[in-house]
Structure formats: C-alpha cells, structure tokens
C-alpha positions as CSV (number, residue, x, y, z in Angstrom):
1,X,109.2,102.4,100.5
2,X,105.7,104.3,101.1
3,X,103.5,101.8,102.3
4,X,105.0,98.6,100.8
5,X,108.8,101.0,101.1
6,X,108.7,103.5,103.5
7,X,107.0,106.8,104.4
8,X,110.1,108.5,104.6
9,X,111.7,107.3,101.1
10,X,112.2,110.7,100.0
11,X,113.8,111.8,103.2
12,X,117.3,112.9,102.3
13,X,115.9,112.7,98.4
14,X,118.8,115.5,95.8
15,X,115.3,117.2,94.8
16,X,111.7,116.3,94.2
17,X,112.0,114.9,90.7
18,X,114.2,111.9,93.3
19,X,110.9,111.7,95.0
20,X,108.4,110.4,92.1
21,X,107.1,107.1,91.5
22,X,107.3,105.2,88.0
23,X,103.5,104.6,87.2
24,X,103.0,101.9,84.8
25,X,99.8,100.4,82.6
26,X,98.9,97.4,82.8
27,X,102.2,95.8,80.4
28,X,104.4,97.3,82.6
29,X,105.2,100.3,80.5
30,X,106.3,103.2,82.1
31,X,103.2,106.5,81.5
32,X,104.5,108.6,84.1
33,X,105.4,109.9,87.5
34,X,103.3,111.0,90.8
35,X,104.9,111.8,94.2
36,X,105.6,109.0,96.1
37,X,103.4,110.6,99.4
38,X,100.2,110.6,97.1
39,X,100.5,107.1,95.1
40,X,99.0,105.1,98.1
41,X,95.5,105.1,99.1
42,X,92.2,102.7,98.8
43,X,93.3,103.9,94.4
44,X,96.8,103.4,94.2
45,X,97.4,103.0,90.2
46,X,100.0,100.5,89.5
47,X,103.4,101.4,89.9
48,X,106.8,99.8,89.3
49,X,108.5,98.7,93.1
50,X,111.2,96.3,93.9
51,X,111.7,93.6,96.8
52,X,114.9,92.7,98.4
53,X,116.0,89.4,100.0
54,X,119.1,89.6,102.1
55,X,121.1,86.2,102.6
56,X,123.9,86.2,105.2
57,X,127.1,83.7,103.6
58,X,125.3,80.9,105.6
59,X,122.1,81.1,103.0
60,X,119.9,82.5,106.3
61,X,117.6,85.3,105.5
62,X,117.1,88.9,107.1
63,X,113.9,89.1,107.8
64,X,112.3,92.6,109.2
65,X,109.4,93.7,111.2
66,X,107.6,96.8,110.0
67,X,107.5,100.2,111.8
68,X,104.3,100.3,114.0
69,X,103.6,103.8,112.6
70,X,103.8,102.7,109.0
71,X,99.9,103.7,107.5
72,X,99.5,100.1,106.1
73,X,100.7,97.0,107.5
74,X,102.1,98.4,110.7
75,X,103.9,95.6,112.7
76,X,103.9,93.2,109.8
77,X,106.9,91.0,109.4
78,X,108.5,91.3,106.1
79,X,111.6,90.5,103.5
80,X,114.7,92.4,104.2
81,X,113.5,95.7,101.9
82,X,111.1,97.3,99.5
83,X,111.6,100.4,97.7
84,X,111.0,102.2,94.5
85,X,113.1,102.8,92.0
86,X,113.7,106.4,91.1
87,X,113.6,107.7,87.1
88,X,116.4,106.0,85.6
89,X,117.5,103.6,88.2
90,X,118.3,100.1,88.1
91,X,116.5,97.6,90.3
92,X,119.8,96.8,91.8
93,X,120.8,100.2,92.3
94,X,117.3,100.8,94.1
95,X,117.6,98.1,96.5
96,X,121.1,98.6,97.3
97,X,120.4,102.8,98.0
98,X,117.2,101.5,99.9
99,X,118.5,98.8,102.0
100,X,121.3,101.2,103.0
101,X,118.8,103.9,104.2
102,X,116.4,101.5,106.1
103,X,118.7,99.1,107.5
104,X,122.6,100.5,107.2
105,X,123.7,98.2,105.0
106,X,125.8,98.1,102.3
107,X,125.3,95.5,99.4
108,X,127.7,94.6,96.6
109,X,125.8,94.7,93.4
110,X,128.4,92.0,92.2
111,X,126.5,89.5,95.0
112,X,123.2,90.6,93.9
113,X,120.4,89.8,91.2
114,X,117.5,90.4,90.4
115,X,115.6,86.5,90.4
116,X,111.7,87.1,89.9
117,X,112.1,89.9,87.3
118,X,108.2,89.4,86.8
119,X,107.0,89.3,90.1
120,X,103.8,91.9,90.4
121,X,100.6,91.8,92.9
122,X,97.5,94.1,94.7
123,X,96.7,93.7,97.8
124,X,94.7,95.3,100.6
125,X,95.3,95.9,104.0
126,X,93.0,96.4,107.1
127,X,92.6,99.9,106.8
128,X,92.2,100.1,103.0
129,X,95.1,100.5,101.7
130,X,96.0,99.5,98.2
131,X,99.4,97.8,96.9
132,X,99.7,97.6,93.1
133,X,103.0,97.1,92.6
134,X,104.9,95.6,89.4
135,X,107.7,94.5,91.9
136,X,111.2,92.9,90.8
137,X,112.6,90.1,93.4
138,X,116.0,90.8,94.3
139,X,118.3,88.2,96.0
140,X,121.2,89.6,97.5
141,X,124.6,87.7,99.4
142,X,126.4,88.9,102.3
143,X,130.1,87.7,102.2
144,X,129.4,87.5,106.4
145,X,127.5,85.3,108.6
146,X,124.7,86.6,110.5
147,X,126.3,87.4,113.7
148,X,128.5,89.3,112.2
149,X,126.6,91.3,110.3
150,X,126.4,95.0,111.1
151,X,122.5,96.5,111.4
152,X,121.4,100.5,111.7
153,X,117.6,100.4,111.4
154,X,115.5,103.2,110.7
155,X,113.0,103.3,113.8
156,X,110.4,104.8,111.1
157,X,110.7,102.0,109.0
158,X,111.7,98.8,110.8
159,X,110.8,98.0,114.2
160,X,112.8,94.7,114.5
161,X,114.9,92.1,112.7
162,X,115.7,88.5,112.7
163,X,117.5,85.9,110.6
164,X,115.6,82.9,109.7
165,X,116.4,79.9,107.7
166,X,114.5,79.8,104.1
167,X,112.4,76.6,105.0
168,X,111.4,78.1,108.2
169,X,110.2,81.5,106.2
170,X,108.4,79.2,103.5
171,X,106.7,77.1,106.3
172,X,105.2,80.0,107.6
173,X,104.4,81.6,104.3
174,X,102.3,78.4,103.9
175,X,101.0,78.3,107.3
176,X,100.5,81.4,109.1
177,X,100.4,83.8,105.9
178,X,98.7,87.0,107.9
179,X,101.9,87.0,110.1
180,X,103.4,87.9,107.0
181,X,103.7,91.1,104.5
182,X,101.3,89.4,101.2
183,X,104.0,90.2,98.8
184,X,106.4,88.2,101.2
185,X,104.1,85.6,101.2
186,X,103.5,85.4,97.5
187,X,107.3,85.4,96.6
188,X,107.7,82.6,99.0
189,X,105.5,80.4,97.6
190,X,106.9,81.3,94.1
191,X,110.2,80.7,95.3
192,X,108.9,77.4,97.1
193,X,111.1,75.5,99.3
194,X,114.4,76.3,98.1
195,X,115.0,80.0,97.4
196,X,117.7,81.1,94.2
197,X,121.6,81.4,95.4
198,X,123.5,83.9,95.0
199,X,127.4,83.7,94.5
C-alpha cells in the first residue's frame, strides 16, 4: 500500500516487475510503471490504487488504524485496506491479495465489487507527502459476524482494528474528518449515510 498501501507491499513480491506501480495521465490511461518505494514523495505522479471496505454479515465495517511507522499518515484511522494493483490485475484480485497480506484475511471475490469505480483524489499529509491516486472503491461481504471473524495484522501496516457501524463511520467523516485517512473521508461522504450492499 506505500503510503496510502503499505511500505512493505512488495515484501514477498515473485520479482520486481510485481513491485511497479500503474502511472496514469490525467484520463486515467495507463503511461507506465515506477517502483512502488519511489512513487511517493512531496511529487507523487498520479497513479492507479484501490480502496477496500470490509463488511462483517451484520453490515458493520472493519475499520483499521495505521502503522505508527508508516512515512505518511502514521496512526491515522482508516478503511479496511489500500493497495495497488500490479500489471495486469483486477481491482478485485488486488484487494483480495492485499487484504490477505495486511490483515489475514481471505475474501471471496463472489461477495465482492467494486462500487465507486471512479473514485480518485490528492491529498497532503503533515510531512509532505503526496497521494494522487486514481483509486477504485471496493465493497466486500464476510459470510461471518464480527466476533467471529479471524484477524492476523501486519504490525508494519496496521496498528489496530475495530468494527464500527456505517452511520457511526459517516458521522465522524462529517465531524471529526482529521481522525480520519482523507480518502476515507471522501468515500464516506460519497457514499453518504447508507453505504452499497453486498450479497
């Protein structure tokens, strides 16, 4: 996830070419490829990214805390995962690879889709780091409800979880937005007060 995904993306990567980030203008087409370790920075170029919401059966959202060593936004709540898709990937296959790594999960694609297939934003951290992601929202189901639901966080990528209801995560989007990621913000008030199902 590099900054918005994870320093350690590439960490178990088949070879470098599994470590490169889609670089897109500014229509979304793809022009290229950079390591993922040198995209971000106070220049990041635009890049194509994803976002995952998990839902446990019950409709109640994962929710995760960024590392504290994580270059930009350390300690930032969050949705359940970012990434980015490798070369020839799906969004869906992304985020389910991703949320495996980060959080030990495994998501059925069938229970999955992709709901703000437009969703894109820049932001800036504290420190002066650039996000400029074109960034897909994925929704995705757990058969399970949340107690039940088996977590293995990464320690360099997540440094806590929690399951919230969807109004409570909207309310605070609305009110106490710097508690939040500002992609996590922005897809909440995109979603509004009711976010999409997933069967």
């Amino acid at each position: 996830m590099s900054h918005h995904g994870g320093e350690n993306e590439g960490a178990g990567a088949d070879s470098v070419y599994d470590d490169l980030v889609i670089l897109l203008d500014d229509d979304g087409n793809h022009i290229g490829t950079a390591p993922r370790a040198t995209v971000h920075s106070q220049h990041t170029p635009r890049h194509l990214a994803f976002s995952c919401h998990v839902l446990d059966v019950g409709g109640r959202m994962l929710l995760t805390r960024r590392a504290l060593t994580k270059v930009a936004w350390p300690g930032v709540w969050t949705n359940s995962c970012c990434g980015h898709p490798r070369v020839g990937e799906s969004i869906i296959d992304a985020a389910v690879r991703r949320t495996h790594q980060e959080l030990g999960l495994d998501l059925d694609p069938r229970r999955m889709r992709v709901v703000l297939p437009d969703f894109s934003y820049r932001a800036t951290d504290a420190g002066g780091i650039v996000e400029d992601e074109f960034c897909p929202v994925v929704v995705a189901r757990l058969s399970l409800p949340e107690e039940l639901v088996e977590l293995n966080p990464d320690p360099e990528e997540v440094e806590e979880v929690t399951w919230v209801g969807w109004q409570d995560m909207y309310a605070l989007a609305r009110s106490m937005p710097a508690l939040l990621s500002p992609w996590a913000v922005e897809q909440a008030l995109e979603f509004g007060p009711d976010l999409p199902m997933v069967r």
